[in-house]
Structure formats: structure tokens, C-alpha cells
C-alpha positions in Angstrom: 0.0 0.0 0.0 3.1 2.4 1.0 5.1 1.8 -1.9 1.7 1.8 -4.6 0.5 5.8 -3.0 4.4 7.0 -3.4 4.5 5.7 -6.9 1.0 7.5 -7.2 1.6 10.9 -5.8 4.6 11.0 -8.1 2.3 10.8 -11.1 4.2 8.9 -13.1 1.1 6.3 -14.4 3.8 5.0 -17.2 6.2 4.2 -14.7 3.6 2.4 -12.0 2.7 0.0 -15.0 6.0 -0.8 -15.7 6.3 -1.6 -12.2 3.7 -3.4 -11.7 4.5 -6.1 -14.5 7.9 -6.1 -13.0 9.7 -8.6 -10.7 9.5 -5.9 -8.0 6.0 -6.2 -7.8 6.0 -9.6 -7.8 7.7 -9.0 -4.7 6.0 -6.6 -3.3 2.8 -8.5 -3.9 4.5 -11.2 -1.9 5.8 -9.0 1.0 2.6 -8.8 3.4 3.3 -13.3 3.6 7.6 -12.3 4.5 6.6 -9.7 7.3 6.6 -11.1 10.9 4.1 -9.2 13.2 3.9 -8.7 16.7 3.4 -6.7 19.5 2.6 -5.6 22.9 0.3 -3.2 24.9 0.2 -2.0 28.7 -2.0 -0.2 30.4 -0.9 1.0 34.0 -1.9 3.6 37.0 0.5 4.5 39.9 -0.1 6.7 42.7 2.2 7.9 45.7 0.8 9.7 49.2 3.3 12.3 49.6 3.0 15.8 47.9 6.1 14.6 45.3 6.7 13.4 42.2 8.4 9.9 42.2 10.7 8.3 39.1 9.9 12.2 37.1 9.0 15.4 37.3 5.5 17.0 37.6 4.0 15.7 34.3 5.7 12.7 34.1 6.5 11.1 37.7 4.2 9.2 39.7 2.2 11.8 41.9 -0.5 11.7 44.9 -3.2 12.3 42.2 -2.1 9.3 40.5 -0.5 8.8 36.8 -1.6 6.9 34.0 2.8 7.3 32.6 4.4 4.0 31.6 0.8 3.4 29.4 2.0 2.0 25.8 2.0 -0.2 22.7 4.7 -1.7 20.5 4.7 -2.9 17.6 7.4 -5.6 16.3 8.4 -6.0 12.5 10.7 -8.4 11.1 11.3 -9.6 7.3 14.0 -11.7 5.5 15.8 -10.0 3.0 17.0 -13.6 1.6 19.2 -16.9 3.4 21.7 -14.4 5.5 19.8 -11.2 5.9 16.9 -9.9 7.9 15.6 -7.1 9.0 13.6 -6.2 12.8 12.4 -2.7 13.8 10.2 -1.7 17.1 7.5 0.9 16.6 6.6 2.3 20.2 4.3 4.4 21.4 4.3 5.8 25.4 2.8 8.5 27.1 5.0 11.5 27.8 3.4 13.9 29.7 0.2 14.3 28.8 0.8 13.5 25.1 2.1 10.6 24.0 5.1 9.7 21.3 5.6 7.7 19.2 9.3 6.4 18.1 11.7 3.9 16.4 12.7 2.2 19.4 15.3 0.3 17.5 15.9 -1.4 14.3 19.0 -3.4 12.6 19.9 -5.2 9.7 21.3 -8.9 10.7 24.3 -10.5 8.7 23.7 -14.7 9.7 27.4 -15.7 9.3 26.7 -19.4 9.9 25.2 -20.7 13.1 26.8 -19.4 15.7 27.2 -16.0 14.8 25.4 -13.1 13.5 26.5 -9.4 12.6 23.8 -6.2 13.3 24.0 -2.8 12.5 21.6 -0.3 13.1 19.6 1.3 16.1 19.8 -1.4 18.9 18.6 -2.3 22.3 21.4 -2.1 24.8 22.0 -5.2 26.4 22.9 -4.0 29.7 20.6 -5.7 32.5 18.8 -8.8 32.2 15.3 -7.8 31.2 17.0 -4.7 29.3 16.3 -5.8 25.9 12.9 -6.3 26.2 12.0 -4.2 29.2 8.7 -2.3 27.6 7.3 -5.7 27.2 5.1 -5.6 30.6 4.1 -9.2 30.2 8.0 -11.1 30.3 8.2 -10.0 34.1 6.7 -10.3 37.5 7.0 -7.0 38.2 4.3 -3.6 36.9 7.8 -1.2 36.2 11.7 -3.6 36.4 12.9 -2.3 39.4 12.8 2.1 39.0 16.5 2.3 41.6 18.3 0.2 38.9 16.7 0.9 35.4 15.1 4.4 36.1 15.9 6.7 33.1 16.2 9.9 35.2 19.2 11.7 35.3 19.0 11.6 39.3 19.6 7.6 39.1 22.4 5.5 39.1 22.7 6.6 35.0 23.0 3.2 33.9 22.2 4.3 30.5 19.6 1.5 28.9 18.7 3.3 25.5 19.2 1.7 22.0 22.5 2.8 20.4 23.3 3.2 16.9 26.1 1.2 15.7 27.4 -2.3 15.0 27.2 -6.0 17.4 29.2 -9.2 16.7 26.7 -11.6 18.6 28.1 -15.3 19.0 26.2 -18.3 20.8 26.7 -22.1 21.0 25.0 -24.6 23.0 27.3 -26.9 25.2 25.1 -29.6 26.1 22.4 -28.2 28.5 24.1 -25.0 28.6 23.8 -22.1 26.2 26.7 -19.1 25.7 26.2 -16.3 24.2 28.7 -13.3 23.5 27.5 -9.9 22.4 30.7 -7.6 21.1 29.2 -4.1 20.2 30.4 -0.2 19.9 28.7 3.3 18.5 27.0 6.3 19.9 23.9 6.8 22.4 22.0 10.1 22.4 20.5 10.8 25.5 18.6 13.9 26.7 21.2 15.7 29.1 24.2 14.2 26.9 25.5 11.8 24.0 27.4 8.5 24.9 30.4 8.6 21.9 32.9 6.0 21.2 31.0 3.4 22.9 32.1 0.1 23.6 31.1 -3.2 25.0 30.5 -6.6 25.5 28.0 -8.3 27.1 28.2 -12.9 28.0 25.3 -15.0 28.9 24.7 -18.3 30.1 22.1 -20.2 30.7 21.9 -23.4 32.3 18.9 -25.5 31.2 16.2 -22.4 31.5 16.7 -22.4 35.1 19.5 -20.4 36.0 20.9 -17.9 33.7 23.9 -15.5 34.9 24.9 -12.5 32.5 27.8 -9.7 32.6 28.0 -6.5 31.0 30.7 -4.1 31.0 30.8 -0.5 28.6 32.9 2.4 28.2 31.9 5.6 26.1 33.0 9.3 26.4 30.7 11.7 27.6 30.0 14.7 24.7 27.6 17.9 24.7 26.6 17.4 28.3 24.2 19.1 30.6 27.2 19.7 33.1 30.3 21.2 31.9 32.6 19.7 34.3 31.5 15.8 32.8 32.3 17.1 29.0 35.0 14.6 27.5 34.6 12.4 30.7 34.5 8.6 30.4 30.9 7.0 31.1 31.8 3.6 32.4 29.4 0.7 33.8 29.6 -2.8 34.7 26.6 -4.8 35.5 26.3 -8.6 36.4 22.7 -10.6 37.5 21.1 -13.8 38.0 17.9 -15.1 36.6 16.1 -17.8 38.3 13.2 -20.1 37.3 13.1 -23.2 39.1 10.5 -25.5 40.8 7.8 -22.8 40.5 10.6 -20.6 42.4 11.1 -17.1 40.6 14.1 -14.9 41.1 16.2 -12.1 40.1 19.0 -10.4 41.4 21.1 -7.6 40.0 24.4 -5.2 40.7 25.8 -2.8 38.6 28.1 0.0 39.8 28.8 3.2 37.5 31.8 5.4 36.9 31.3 9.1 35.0 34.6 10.6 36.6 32.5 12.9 38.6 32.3 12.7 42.8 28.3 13.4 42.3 27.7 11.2 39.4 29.5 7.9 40.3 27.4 4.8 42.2 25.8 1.6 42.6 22.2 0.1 42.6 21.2 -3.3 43.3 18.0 -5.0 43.5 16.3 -8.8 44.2 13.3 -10.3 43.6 11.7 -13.6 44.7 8.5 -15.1 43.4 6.6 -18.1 43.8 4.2 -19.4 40.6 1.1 -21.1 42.3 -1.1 -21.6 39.6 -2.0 -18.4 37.9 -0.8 -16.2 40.1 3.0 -14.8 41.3 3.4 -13.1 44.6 6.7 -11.7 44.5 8.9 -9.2 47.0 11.5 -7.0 45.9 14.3 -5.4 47.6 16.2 -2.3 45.7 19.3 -0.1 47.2 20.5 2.6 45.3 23.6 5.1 46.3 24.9 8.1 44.5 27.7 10.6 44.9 28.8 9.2 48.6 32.1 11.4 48.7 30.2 14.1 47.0 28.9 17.1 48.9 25.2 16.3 47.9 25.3 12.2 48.2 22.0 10.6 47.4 20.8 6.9 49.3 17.2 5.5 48.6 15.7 1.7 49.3 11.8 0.5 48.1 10.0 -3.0 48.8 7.7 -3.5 46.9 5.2 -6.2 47.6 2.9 -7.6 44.8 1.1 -10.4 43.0 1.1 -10.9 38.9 -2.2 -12.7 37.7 -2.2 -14.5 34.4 -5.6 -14.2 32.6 -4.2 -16.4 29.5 -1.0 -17.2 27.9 -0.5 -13.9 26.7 -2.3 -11.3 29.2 -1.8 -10.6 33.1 -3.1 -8.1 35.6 -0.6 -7.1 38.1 -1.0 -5.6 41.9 2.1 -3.9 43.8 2.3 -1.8 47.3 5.8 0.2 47.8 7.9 2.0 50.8 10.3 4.4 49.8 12.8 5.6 52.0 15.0 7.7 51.5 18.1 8.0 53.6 19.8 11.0 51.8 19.1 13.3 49.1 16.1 13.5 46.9 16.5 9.9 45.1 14.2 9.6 42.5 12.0 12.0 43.9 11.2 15.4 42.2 11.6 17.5 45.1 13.7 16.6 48.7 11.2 14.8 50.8 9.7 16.5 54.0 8.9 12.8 55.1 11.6 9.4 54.9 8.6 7.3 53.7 6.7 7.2 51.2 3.9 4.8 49.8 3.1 4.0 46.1 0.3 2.0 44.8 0.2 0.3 41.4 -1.8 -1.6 38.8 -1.0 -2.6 35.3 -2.4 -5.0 32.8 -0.2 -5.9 30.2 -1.1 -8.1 27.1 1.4 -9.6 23.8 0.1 -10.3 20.5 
């Protein structure tokens, strides 16, 4: 339909019929059967009872009057280009305020060089942290929002930068028995908000015994360019990040570290969270623990902790409603938290309802 309105609106009727009785259209007759379609929709309200906005500021936190933020839908393409070559793109769409955008959340071209390992270039998910690459996908996790002290994107957190770069990956993986490993090489550029992540480079390894325990490691470097704060300009943005993933006898779990270097007293820190869950049927109670730390030499060092308390219900294979209760304290600083808190604790209340397709 795209490619028949461009030829139209170029007005070229000579040149659409010689199209048309072209191999091209054959192909493009035939491209609706190549495509690979999916998606993903969530719909979730959060509410604090503190005068504050949590994870934002006013507009797109998580106030006392509630917030609908974190609602959104993805859409997944993917197509073969022939034997070797595919392509896979994210449409995504979230609210931002009180409007809500729409993006390319990533797409790559893939080079298969055999069976074990496969070049992409293009706009990619970052692989740090294990639900990273797929973290807008509400339903793959126990949790309404992966743990805010460790993947927050606010500058106020532990800056352990999760958007999609643009650049190139060497991904390798082999099965050794029961066990998989997988090695992700990749480098480029991140643009972020308050700064862009140059002359990036990673690697990522995974392995994952029998899909019951899987441990992964992640370690990147970049230099910090056109930055918010003079003083980070030409820095290096470093980050390492290891976690464990477990699924076992109806036992659920998840724990995660990651410490971050920016060369900068106020900037540099550590978050770390845990989860444990246990499947009975439908439904997943779960607790979480998170600890987050920022700037500790600094003059202006930040320390927050949450539990969060809460049950995932599956309504089918491929749609769940989720409950959650949170304490934040916060020891030092603001946190997360728009404004310095008058009170330690605060509450937060949460329900989502996530569905794939």
C-alpha cells in the first residue's frame, strides 16, 4: 500500500505500470506473507501519598493524584531480505506527559554468518541488565515497572544508561550440552537527553543453564559529549553490571548489581536490587528489595531503598493483571523523587495490565 501511494503521488502512471509487470511487484505483492508481526500493549496507573513526584518530574512522575505514565503499545516487524539477511524494527508508542510519542525504538539489519554468529547494525537495544532488551514488554516480568532504583531513566539515578544505540554488534552463541553461551561484542553512539554517549564500547556474555538459572555480565565504556554539566564534558561513562535469573521449581528470582563510573564525585554509584516469586497456579506473589547510592564522597550524596510487595495474575498465555504496594525511604538526598522529601517514607500504589500479540 506504501510503496503503490508513493508511486501515485509521483504521477508517473507510465512508470507504476511498468512496475507493476515487474519482478519488484511480484515482490512486493509477496511481501505482506515475508513480514513477521507482533506486539505488545500495557496499560498501568500509579499513585504515591506524599506531595512529590516519584521516578519524574510533575508531568511525568508518579504523583498523589495518581498517573496513567508507563501506558504504551509496541509494535514488532521483522522480514527476511534472503538466506543471510533480515531485518527487525520496534514501533513504540508511550505516554510523555500528557501526550504521547511515538518512536523507532530500534531497528538493525542482521548478517547470519553461519550458526553461531550473526553481525547487526543499526539502532539497537542495549544489552545491559537482564530484562533490558525487552524491558517495555510488561508481560515477560513479575513486576508492573523492572525495578525504577536500577533501570530508572532519570538523570537523578544510578545513570546506567539502557537506550538503543546506533552502531554495530558481533553476537556469538553455542549450546554446550544443557548450557547455552552467548557473547555480544558491540560499539557506537547513544544520544541521550542531558548528553550523547560517543565512542561506545562493549561486551555483554550470557549463560544459561537448562532455562533455570541464567547468569549474565556486562561491561561498557563511552566518552561523555555535549553534556548538561560542563565539568562531565570529554569524561568517560563507564558501567559494569552482572545478574542472575532464576526459574526453578515454581521458584522465581532475580537479582542484579551494577556499579557506574562518570569521573565525577556526584555522578558515580551503585544500585542493586532482588526479587523472589513463587508461581502457584495463575498467580505470582513476588517481593523486591532495591538499594541505590549516589555521589557518597560528594557534597550532595543521594541513598534511597523501596520494597515492593505484589502479585502478577495471568488471565491467558498472553495477558496478566498485576498488583504492587511500595515503601520508599530515602536516607539522603532526593532519590528519584522530584523534590527533597519533608517525610523518609513514602507509599506508592500500582496496577497494570499488560497483554502480547
Amino acid at each position: 500500500m506504501g510503496f503503490a501511494k508513493h508511486i501515485k503521488s509521483a504521477g508517473a502512471g507510465t512508470l507504476l505500470l511498468a512496475v507493476t509487470s515487474s519482478p519488484v511487484a511480484v515482490m512486493a505483492e509477496n511481501w505482506a506473507d515475508r513480514i513477521g508481526v507482533s506486539g505488545f500493549a500495557t496499560a498501568k496507573y500509579q499513585k504515591i501519598d506524599k506531595e512529590n513526584y516519584f521516578n519524574g518530574e510533575n508531568g511525568t512522575g508518579v504523583g498523589k493524584d495518581g498517573s496513567w505514565q508507563g501506558t504504551k503499545v509496541g509494535i514488532n516487524l521483522t522480514a527476511p531480505v534472503d538466506e543471510k539477511i533480515s531485518v527487525a524494527t520496534q514501533f513504540f508508542a508511550s505516554r510523555e506527559g500528557e501526550n504521547y510519542a511515538l518512536s523507532l525504538d530500534w531497528g538493525f539489519i542482521s548478517y547470519n554468518l553461519g550458526e553461531q554468529t550473526t553481525l547487526r547494525a543499526g539502532k539497537i537495544k542495549f544489552p545491559v541488565g537482564l530484562v533490558n532488551e525487552y524491558i517495555d514488554v510488561g508481560n515477560a516480568y513479575p513486576w508492573i515497572t523492572p525495578p525504577e532504583l536500577f533501570y530508572t531513566e532519570v538523570a537523578a539515578g544510578p545513570n546506567i544508561t539502557r537506550e538503543a544505540y546506533t552502531g554495530l554488534s558481533a553476537l556469538w552463541g553455542r549450546d554446550f550440552g544443557d548450557t547455552e553461551v552467548s557473547v555480544d561484542l558491540f560499539g557506537g553512539e547513544i544520544a541521550l537527553d542531558s548528553m550523547n554517549l560517543r565512542k561506545l564500547l562493549g561486551t555483554k556474555v550470557r549463560i544459561n543453564w537448562n532455562d533455570t538459572v541464567a547468569f549474565q555480565a556486562t561491561y561498557y565504556r563511552g566518552t561523555m559529549r555535549d553534556t548538561a554539566m560542563a565539568a562531565m564534558e570529554g569524561k568517560s561513562h563507564s558501567n559494569i553490571a552482572v545478574g542472575v535469573n532464576l526459574d526453578w521449581n515454581d521458584i522465581v528470582g532475580y537479582a542484579e548489581w551494577a556499579k557506574t563510573d562518570m569521573e565525577t564525585e556526584m555522578m558515580n554509584g551503585t544500585s542493586w536490587y532482588t526479587t523472589l516469586g513463587y508461581q502457584i497456579d495463575e498467580w505470582l506473589p513476588h517481593i523486591t528489595y532495591q538499594h541505590f547510592e549516589k555521589g557518597e564522597d560528594s557534597a550532595s550524596p543521594q541513598k534511597q531503598q523501596m520494597v515492593t510487595a505484589g502479585v502478577r495474575y495471568d488471565l491467558s498465555d498472553s495477558a496478566d493483571i498485576k498488583l504492587e504496594y511500595s515503601s520508599i525511604r530515602t536516607d539522603e538526598g532526593s532519590g528519584l523523587f522530584e523534590n527533597l522529601p519533608t517525610e523518609r517514607d513514602t507509599n506508592r500504589f500500582g496496577v497494570a495490565v499488560d497483554v502480547v500479540f
